[in-house]
Phi, psi and omega in degrees: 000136169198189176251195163304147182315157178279352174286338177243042172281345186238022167242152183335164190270164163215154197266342166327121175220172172218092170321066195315307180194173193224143149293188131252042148233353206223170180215130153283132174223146178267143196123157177275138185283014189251322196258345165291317174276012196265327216255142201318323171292312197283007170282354174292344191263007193287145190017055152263306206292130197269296174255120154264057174290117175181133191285059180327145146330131167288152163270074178303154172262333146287139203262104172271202187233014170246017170090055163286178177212141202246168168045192198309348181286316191315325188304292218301302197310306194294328227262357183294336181267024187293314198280339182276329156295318164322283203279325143007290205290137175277148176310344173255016193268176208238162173226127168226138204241145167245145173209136183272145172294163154247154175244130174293136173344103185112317203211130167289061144235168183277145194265152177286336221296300189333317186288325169257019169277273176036247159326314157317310164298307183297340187252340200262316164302328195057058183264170199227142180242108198281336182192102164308126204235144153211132222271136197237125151227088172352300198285348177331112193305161185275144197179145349311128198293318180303352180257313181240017148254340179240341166257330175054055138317293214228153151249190217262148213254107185222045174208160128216168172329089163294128153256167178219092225252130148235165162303308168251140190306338206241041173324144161308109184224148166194104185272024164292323199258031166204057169295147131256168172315153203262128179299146176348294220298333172270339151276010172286306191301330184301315169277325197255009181089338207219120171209152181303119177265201197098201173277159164234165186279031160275325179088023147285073294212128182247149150269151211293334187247023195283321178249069174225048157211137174271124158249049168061019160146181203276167164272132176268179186245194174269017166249106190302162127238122168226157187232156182216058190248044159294124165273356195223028183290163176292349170305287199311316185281317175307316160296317191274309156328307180292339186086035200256125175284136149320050208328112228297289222245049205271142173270178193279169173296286192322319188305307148001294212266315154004258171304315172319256182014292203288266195314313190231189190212140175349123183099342175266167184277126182242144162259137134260100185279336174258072199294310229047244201277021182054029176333312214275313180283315160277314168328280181345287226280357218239324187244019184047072190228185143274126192202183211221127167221102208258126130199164204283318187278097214292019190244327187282312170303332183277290192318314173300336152320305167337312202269342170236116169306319190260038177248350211285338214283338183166136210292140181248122171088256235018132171048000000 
């Protein structure tokens, strides 16, 4: 997932779209995502979308080729999409964003910017910020290389930052539906019954029956780990087959499938307003939801067909 090229982060929004290709629950549209949801299509979707999931370009110090944007624009540029998210939204849908850290130019320290688009979102919307989360990845290359490969500085930058913003303090959610499996020790305790109740030197009171019921799994917590090291997925091969680029900065699938999970239920709508390579839109299609995906660079969008097989036999819906 990412956003539009950087030549046109500083040009008028435009309402210009292309319908790529279609599901039966989803649709790709080619455009900038800012003058498409200001515009009369995107007003058929106000306040349906259950979920807004999605990776804006991070604010790199290097100009990459899936369009980051630097400085201060990049703030004025993300918090430009608050009222149009806003209005996105069903009053119980949720807006959740990953943002990458950033570094100043030069010098191994870290940049604010990421922290005040945020705050640019949060304030120019009037979003309420229900939780902070952070997606952790191991495999993740070392970086900044010049700080933790070449000076052995710094160590390696290896999560970044999920928010989780709504329109309501009290959004749709239920996390019974991202359980994980239950560890070796707790199905033992599960089985046998039996654990030490009481106080902990936490001051925390455990009760003789708080953990003797199986719910089918653990509560997770807010730090994720996912990885996004496949070399051979149907995206990748579909790219490759095509002459196609890849996209740089693709999020892993699970993390998607998370929030899809968490936040809505079969039948609801999810948005990407940044698709790139369509991470967001398949996970959806994939949990039975609906969804919507924007994205300004038509070379990413052709490369993201890859992800649904069963479109490959002849492109469906155009325009």
């Amino acid at each position: 997932m990412s956003g539009p090229t950087r030549s046109r982060h500083n040009a008028p929004a435009t309402s210009t779209r292309r319908i790529a290709y279609r599901t039966r629950l989803g649709r790709m549209v080619v455009g900038d995502s800012l003058g498409i949801l200001a515009s009369s299509y995107g007003a058929r979707y106000r306040a349906k979308a259950q979920l807004i999931f999605t990776s804006p370009p991070f604010p790199l110090n290097r100009k990459k080729r899936y369009g980051n944007m630097q400085g201060e624009g990049y703030v004025k540029w993300l918090s430009s999409f608050s009222h149009q998210f806003k209005n996105l939204l069903a009053p119980s849908g949720s807006l959740v964003v990953e943002l990458g850290n950033a570094w100043q130019s030069g010098q191994p320290t870290m940049s604010t910017l990421a922290l005040k688009a945020l705050l640019g979102l949060l304030e120019e919307g009037g979003f309420h910020l229900c939780q902070q989360f952070v997606c952790h990845n191991p495999a993740r290359l070392p970086s900044p290389a010049q700080w933790v490969n070449v000076e052995r500085i710094r160590v390696t930058d290896a999560f970044t930052h999920v928010w989780w913003m709504a329109p309501s303090a009290r959004p749709k959610a239920d996390n019974r539906r991202v359980l994980r499996d239950y560890s070796a020790s707790m199905l033992r305790l599960l089985k046998s019954q039996k654990y030490n109740a009481g106080s902990r030197p936490s001051q925390h009171h455990i009760g003789a029956k708080s953990f003797l019921t199986n719910n089918g799994g653990a509560i997770r917590s807010n730090v994720l780990t996912f990885t996004n090291t496949a070399a051979a997925d149907e995206y990748q091969l579909y790219c490759k087959e095509n002459d196609l680029p890849r996209h740089p900065a693709r999020m892993p699938g699970g993390l998607a499938e998370f929030f899809i999970a968490f936040l809505t239920e079969p039948g609801d709508l999810v948005v990407d307003p940044f698709a790139g390579s369509n991470t967001t839109g398949a996970a959806a299609e994939r949990l039975g939801r609906k969804w919507l995906s924007i994205e300004l660079n038509e070379h990413y969008v052709e490369g993201s067909l890859g992800r649904f097989p069963h479109l490959l036999g002849g492109r469906h819906g155009n325009r």
